[in-house]
PAFILUM-346205 format. One record per residue: z, y, x of N, C-alpha, C, O in turn; residue in one letter. Coordinates in steps of 0.1 Angstrom, whole numbers, padded with zeros to 4 digits, always signed. Each point is the difference from the previous one (the first is absolute). Example, Ala and Ser with C-alpha at 12.3 -4.5 7.8 and 13.67 -1.06 7.14 Angstrom:
BEGIN
+0078-0057+0132+0000+0012-0009+0000+0012+0009+0007+0000+0010A/-0014+0011-0014+0000+0011+0009+0008+0011-0008+0001+0011+0005S/
REM end
This chain:
BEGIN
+0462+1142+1300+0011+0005+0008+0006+0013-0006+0012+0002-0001X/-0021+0005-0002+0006+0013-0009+0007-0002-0015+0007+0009-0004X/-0008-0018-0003+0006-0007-0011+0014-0003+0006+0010+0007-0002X/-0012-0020+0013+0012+0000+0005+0013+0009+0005+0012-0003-0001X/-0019+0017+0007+0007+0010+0002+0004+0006-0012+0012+0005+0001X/-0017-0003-0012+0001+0006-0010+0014-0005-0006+0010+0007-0003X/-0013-0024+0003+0012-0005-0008+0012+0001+0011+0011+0002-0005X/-0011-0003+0018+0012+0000+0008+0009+0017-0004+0012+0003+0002X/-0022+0005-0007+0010+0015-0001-0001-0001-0015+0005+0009-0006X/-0009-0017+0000+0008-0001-0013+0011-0007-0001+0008+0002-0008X/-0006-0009+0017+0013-0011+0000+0012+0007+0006+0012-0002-0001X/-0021+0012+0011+0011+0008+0007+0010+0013-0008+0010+0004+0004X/-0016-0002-0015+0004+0005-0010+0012-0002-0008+0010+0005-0003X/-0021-0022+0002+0017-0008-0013+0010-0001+0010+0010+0006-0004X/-0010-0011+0014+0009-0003+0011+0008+0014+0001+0012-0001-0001X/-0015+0011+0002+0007+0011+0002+0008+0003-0014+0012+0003-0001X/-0021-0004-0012+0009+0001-0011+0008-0009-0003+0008+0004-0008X/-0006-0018+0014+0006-0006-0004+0016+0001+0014+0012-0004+0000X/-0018+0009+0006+0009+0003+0007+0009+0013+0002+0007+0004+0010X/-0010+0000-0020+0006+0012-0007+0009+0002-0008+0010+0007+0000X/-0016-0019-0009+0007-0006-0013+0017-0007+0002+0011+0002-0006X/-0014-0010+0017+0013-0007+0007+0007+0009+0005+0012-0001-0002X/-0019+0012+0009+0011+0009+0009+0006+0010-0012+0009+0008+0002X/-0015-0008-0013+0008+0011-0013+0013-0010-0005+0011+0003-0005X/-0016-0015+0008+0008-0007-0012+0008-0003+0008+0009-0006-0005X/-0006+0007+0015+0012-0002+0014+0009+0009+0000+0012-0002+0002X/-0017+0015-0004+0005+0013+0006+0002+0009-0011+0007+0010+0001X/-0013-0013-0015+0005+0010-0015+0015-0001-0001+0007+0010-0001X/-0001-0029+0001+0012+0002-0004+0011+0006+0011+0011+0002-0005X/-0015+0000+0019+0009+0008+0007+0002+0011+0000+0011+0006+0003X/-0027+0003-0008-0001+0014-0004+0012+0001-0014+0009+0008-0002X/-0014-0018-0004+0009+0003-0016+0017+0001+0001+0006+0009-0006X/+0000-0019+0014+0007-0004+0006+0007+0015+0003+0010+0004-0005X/-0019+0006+0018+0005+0011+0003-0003+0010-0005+0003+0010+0007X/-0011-0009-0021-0003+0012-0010+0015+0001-0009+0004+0011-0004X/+0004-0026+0001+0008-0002-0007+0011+0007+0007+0006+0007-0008X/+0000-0006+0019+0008+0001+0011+0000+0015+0000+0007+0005+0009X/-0014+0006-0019+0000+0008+0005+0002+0005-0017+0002+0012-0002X/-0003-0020-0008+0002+0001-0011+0012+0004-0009+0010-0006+0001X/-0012+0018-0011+0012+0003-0003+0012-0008-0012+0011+0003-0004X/-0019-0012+0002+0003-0011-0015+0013-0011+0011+0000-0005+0011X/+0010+0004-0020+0010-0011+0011-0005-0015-0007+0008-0009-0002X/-0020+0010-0001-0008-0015-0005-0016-0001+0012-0005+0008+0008X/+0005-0016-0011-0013-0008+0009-0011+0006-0006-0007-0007-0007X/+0004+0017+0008-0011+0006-0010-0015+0003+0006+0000+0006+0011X/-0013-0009-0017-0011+0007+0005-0007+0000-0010-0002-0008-0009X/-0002+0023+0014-0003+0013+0008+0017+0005-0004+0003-0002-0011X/+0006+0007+0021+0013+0008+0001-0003+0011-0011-0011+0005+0001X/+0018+0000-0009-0001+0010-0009+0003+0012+0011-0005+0011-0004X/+0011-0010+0016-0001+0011+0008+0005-0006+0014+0002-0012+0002X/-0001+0024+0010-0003-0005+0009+0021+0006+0008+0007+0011-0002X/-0003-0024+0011+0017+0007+0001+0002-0006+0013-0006-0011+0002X/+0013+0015+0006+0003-0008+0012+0015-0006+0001+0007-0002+0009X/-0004+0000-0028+0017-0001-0002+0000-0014+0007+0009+0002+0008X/-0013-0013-0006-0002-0012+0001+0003-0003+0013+0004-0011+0004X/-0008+0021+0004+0004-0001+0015+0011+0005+0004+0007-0006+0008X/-0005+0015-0011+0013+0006+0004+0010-0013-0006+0010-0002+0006X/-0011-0005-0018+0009-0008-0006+0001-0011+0014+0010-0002+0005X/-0019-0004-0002-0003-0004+0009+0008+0001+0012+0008-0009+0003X/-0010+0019+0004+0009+0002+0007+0013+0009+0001+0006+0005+0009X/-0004-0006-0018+0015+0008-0007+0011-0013-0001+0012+0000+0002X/-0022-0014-0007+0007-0012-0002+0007-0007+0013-0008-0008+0004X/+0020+0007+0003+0001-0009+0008-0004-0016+0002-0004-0006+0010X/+0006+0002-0025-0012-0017+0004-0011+0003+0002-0005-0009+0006X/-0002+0017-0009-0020-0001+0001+0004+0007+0016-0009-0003+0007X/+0020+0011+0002-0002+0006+0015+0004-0014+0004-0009-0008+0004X/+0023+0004-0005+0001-0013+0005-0005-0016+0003+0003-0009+0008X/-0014+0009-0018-0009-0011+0000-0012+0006+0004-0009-0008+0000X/+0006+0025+0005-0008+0000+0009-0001-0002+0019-0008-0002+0009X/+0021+0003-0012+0011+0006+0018-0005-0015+0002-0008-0002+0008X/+0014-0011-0018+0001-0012+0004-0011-0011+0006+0000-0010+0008X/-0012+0020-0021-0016-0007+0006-0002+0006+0012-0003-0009+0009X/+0004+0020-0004-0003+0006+0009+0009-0007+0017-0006-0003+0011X/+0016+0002-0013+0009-0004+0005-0007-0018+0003-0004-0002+0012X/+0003-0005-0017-0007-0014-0005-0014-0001+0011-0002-0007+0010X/-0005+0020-0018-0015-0002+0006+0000+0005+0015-0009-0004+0007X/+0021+0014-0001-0005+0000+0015+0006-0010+0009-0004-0003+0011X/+0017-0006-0018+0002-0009+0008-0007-0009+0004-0001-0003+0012X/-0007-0005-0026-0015-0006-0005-0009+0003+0012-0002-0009+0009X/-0004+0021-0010-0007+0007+0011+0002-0004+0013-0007-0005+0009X/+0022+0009-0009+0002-0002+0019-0004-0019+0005-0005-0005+0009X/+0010+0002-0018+0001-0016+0003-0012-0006-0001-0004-0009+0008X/-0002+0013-0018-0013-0006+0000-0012+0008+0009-0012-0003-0003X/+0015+0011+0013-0013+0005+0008+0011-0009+0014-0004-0005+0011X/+0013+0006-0015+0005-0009+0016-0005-0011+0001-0006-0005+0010X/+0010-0001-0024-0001-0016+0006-0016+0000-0005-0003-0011+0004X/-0009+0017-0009-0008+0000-0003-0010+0003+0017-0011-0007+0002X/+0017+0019+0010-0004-0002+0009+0000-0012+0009-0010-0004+0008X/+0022-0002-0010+0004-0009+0013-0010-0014-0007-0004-0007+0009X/+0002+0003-0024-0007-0010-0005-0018-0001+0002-0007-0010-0001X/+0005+0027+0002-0010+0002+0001-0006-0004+0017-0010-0006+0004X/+0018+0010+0001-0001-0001+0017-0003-0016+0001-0010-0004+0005X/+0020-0004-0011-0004-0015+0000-0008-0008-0002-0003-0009+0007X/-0004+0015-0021-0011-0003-0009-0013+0002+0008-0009-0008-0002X/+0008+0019+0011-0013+0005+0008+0001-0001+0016-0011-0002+0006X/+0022+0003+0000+0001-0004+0010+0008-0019+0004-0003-0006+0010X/+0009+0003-0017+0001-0013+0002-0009-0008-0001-0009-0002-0008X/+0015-0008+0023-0009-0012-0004+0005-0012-0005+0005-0006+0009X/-0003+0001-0018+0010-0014-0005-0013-0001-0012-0008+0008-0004X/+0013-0023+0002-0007-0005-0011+0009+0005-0016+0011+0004-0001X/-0020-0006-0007+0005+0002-0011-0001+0014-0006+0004+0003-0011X/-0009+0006+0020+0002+0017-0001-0003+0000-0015+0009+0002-0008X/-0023-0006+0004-0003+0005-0010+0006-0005-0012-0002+0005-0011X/+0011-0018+0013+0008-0002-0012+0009+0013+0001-0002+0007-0009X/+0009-0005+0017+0014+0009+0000-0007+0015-0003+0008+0009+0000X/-0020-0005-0001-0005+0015+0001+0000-0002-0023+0003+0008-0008X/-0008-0021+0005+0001-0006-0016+0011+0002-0002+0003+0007-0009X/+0007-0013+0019+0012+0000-0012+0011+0017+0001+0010+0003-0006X/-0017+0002+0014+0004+0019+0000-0011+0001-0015+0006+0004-0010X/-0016-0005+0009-0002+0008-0012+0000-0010-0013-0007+0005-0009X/+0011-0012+0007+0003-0010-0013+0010+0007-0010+0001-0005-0012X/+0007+0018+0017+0002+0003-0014-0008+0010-0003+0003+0007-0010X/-0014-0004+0016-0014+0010-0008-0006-0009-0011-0004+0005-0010X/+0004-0018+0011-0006-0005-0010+0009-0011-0006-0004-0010-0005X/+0022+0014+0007+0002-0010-0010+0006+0013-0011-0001+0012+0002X/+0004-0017-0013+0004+0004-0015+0011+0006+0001+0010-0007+0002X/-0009+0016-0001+0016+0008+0005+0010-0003-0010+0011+0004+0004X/-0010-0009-0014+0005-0007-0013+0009-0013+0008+0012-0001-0002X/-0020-0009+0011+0004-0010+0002+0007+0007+0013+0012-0001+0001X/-0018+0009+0009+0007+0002+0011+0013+0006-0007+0011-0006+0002X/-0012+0016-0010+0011+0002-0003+0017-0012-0010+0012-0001+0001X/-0021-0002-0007+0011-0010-0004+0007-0014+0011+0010-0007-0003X/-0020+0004+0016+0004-0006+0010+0009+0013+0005+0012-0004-0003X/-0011+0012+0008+0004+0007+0006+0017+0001-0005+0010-0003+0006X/-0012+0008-0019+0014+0003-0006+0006-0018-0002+0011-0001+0004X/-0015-0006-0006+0006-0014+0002+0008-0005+0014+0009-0008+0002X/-0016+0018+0010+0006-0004+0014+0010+0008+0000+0012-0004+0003X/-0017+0021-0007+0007+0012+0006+0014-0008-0009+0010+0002+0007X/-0005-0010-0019+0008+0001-0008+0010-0007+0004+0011+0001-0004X/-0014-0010+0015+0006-0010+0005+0002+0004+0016+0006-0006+0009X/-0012+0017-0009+0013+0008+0015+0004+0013-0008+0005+0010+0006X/-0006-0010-0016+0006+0013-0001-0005+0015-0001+0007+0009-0001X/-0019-0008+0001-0006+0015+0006-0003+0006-0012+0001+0012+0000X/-0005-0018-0013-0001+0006-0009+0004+0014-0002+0009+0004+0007X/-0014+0003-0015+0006+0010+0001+0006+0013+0012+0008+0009-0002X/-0014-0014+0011+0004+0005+0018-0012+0006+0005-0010-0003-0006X/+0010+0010+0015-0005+0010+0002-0013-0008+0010-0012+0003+0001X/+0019-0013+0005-0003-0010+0011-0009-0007-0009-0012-0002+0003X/+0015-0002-0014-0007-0013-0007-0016+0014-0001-0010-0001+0008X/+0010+0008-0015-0009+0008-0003-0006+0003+0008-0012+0000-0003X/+0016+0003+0015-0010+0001+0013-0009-0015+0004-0012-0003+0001X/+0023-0002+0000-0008-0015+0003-0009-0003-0009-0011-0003+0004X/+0013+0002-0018-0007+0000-0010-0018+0008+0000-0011-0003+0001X/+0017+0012-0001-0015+0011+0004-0008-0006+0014-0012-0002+0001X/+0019+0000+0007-0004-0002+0013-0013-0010+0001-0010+0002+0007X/+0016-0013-0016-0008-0013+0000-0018+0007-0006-0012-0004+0002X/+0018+0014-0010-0019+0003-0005-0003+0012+0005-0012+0003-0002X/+0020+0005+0011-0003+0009+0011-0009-0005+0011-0011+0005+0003X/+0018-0016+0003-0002-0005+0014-0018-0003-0001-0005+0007+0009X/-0004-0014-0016-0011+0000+0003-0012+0011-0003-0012-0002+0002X/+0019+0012-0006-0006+0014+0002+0000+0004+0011-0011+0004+0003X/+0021-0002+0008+0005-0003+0013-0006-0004+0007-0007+0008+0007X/+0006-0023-0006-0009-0005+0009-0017+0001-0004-0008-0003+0010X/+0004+0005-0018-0013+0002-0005-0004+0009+0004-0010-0001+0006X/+0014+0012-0007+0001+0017+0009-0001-0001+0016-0011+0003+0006X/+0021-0006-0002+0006-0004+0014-0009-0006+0007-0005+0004+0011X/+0003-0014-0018-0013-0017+0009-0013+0005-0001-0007-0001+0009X/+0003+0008-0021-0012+0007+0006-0005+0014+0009-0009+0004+0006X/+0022+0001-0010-0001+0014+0013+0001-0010+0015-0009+0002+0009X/+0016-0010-0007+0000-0010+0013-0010-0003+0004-0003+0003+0012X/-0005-0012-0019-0013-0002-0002-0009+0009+0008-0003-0001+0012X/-0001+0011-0020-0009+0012+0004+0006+0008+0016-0005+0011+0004X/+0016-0017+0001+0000+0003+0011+0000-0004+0013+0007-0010+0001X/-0012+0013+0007-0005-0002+0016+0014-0001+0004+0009+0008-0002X/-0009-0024+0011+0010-0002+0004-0002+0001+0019+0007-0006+0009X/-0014+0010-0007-0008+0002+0013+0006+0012+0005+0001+0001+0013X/+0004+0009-0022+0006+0012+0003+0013+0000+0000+0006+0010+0004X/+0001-0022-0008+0013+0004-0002+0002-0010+0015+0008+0004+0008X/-0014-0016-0007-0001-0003+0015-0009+0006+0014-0001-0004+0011X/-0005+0016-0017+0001+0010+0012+0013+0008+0001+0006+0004+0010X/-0004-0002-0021+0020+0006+0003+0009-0008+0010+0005+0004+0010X/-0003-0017-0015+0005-0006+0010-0007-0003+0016+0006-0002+0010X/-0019+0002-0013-0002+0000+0018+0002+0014+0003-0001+0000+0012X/+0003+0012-0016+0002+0015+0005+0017-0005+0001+0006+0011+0003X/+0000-0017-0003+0015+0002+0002+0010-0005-0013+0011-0005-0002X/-0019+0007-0003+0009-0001-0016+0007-0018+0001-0006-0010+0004X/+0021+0012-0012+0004-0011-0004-0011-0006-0014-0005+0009-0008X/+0004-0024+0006-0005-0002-0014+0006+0007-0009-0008+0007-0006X/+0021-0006+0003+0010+0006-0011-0008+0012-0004-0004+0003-0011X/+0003+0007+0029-0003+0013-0003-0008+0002-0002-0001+0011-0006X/-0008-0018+0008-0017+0003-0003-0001-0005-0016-0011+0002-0004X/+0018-0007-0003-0004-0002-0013+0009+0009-0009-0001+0001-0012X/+0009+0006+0019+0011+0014-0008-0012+0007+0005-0006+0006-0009X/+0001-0005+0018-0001+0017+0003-0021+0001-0002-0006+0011+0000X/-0001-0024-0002-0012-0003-0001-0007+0000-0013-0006+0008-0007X/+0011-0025+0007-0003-0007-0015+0005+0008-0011-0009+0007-0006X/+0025-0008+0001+0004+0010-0006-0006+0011-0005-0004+0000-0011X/+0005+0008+0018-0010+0010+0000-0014+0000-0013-0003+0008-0009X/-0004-0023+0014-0013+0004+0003+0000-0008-0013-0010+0002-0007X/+0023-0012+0002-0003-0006-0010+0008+0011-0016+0004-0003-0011X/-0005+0011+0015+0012+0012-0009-0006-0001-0012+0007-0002-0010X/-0019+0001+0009+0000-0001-0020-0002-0009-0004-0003+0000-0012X/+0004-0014+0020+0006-0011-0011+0014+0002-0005+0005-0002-0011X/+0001+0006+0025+0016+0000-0001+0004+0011-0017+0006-0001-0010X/-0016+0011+0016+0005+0011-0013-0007-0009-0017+0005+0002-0011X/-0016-0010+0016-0005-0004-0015+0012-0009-0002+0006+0001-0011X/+0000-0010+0021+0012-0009-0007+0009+0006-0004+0003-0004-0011X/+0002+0012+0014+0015+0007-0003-0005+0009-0013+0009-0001-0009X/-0020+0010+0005-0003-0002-0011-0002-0004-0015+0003+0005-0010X/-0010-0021+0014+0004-0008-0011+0008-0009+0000+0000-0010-0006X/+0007+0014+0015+0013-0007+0000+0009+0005-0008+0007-0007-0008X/-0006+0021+0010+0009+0010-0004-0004+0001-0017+0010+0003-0007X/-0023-0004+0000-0008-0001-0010+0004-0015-0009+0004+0001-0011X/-0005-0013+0017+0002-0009-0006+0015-0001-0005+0003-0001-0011X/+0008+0001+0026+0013+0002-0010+0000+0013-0007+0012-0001-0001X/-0015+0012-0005+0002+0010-0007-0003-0002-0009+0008+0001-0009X/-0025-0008+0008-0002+0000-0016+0004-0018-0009-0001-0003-0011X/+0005-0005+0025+0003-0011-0007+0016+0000-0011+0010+0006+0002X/-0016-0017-0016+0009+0004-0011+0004-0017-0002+0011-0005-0004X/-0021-0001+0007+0003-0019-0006+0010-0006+0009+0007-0007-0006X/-0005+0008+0019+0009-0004+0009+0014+0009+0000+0011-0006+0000X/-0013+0022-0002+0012+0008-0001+0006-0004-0013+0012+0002-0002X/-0020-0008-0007+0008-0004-0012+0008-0012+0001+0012+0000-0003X/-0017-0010+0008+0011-0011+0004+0008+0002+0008+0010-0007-0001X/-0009+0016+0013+0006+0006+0004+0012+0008+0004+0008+0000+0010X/-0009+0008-0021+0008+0010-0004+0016-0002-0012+0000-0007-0009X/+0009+0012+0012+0009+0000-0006+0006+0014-0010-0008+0009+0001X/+0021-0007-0010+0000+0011-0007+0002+0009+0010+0002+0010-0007X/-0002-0008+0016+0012+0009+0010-0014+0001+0008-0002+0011+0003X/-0009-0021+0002-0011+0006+0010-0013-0002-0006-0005-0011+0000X/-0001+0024-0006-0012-0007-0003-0012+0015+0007+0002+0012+0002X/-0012-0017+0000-0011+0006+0008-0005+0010-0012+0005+0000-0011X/-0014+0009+0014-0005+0011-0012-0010-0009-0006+0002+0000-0012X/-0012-0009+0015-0008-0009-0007+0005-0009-0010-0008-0003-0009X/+0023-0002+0011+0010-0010-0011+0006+0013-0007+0001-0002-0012X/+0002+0012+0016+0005+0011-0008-0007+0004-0011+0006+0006-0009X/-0019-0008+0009-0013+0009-0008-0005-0013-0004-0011-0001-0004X/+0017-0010+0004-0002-0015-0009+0013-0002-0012-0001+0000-0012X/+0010+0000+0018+0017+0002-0007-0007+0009-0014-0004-0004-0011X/+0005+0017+0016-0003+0011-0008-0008-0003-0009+0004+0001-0012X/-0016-0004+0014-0014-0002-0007+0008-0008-0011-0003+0005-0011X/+0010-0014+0011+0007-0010-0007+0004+0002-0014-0002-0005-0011X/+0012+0017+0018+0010+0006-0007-0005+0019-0005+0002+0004-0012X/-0003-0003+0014-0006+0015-0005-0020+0002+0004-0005-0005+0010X/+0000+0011-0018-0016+0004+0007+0007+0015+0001+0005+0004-0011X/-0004+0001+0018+0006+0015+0005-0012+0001+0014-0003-0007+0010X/-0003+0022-0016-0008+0002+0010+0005+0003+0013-0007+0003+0010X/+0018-0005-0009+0003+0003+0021-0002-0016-0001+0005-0002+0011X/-0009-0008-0015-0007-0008+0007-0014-0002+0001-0005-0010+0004X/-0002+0022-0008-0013+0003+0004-0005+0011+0012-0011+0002+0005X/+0023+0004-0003+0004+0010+0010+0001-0009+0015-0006+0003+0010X/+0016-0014-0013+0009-0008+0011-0020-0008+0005-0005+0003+0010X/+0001-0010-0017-0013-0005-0002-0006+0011+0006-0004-0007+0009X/-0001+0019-0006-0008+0011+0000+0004-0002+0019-0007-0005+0009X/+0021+0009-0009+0002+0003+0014-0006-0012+0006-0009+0001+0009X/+0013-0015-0013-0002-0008+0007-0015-0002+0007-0002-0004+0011X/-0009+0008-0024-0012-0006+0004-0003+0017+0009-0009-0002+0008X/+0012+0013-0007-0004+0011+0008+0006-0009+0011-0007-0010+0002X/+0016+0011+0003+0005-0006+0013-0009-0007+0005-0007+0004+0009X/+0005-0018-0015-0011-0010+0001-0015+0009+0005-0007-0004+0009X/+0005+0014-0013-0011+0008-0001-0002+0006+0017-0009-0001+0009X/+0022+0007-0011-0001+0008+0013+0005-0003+0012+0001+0009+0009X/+0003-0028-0008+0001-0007+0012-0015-0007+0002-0005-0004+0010X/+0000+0004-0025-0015-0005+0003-0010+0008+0015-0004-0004+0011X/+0004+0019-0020-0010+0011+0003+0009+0003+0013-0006+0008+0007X/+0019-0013+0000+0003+0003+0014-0009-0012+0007-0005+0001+0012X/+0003-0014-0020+0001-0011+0012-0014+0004+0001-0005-0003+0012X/-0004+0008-0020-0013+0003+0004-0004+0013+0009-0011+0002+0005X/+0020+0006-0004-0002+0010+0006+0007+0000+0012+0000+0011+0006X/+0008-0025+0002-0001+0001+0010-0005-0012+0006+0000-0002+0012X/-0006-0008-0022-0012-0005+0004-0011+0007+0007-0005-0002+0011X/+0001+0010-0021-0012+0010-0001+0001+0004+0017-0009+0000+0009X/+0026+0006-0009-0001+0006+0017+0000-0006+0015+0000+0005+0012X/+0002-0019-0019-0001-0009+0013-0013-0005+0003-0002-0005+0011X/-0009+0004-0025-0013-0003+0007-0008+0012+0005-0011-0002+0004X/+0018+0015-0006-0006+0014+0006+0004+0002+0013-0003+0010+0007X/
REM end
């Protein structure tokens, strides 16, 4: 038995170093990524021969790198709104309905988590091309939407889930309309799924680049097709800058969604 113990905290060891190993080799090239971003060489260089913040200011000094940020931005709260709406009212379905088939229709909300965004995307631009949206602001929302939406209900259906529906029908026998008792109860009580969807909602269209690329036209392109274009055509470190901002952002919508996680189980 003590053998056995012995070898379980040796394994506990490799297990930790090997899971060390993965988490360097994940996270070196984004450090390098933003060591370069701050570099004074106008080449791709490491270790930077010195340290400059010319790259940012070019950055935003440039009107296409502001404009193709205004536009993701612009993109992802629409994205957002649409997909925590229609992500509540689907979720309400999925948990409170009774019809057959639920559990097909709860599959085909998350089927583009597991299809090839390659294929969704080249289906997509084959439809959008033949109404027209290409290139439109409309296509791009809908576009994002489709790999938004089951973040949405995944969020949403499980905050639903974990809640007591017993109280929102003591609202209604205190007086309450149904309507009111799920604005002024459920709502409420379901707030950080709502906030986890709208999150990576707002996260997936931002950092998505394979859909915004079929997508996009010369005249509309998102900061993720902008910092692909570029990459193309010049290695100029404001696209290790434009890359820098993006993954902080990513960073510090993360470290919110956990910190008001954190305050709703306190």
């Amino acid at each position: 038995m003590l053998l056995s113990f012995e070898r379980l905290g040796w394994w506990k060891w490799v297990l930790v170093a090997i899971t060390g190993l993965v988490t360097a080799f994940l996270l070196l090239p984004i450090l390098f990524i933003a060591a370069l971003s701050f570099g004074s060489s106008q080449w791709l260089i490491f270790p930077p021969p010195s340290w400059t913040l010319k790259w940012y200011r070019e950055f935003f000094a440039d009107p296409r790198w502001l404009e193709s940020a205004w536009t993701s931005l612009q993109i992802a709260a629409l994205v957002t709104l649409f997909s925590v709406g229609i992500g509540l009212c689907a979720s309400f379905a999925l948990v409170r309905g009774k019809f057959r088939g639920r559990e097909t229709l709860k599959a085909f909300f998350l089927t583009p988590m597991i299809l090839p965004v390659v294929v969704l995307a080249v289906a997509l631009y084959a439809f959008f091309l033949r109404l027209g949206l290409n290139g439109t602001v409309t296509g791009f929302v809908l576009a994002h939407l489709v790999v938004a939406l089951p973040f949405s209900v995944l969020a949403i259906t499980n905050a639903l889930e974990g809640f007591d529906k017993s109280i929102e029908d003591a609202a209604v026998l205190c007086g309450a309309s149904p309507l009111e008792a799920k604005f002024r109860v459920t709502l409420p009580a379901i707030g950080h799924g709502l906030f986890s969807a709208a999150i990576f909602s707002f996260l997936t269209s931002w950092d998505e680049v394979v859909l915004a690329i079929f997508m996009a036209s010369p005249t509309l392109q998102t900061l993720p097709v902008r910092i692909w274009t570029t990459l193309r055509q010049d290695l100029t470190p404001v696209i290790a800058s434009a890359s820098t901002l993006l993954v902080l952002l990513t960073i510090l919508l993360m470290l919110l969604v956990a910190l008001v996680r954190k305050g709703f189980k306190s």
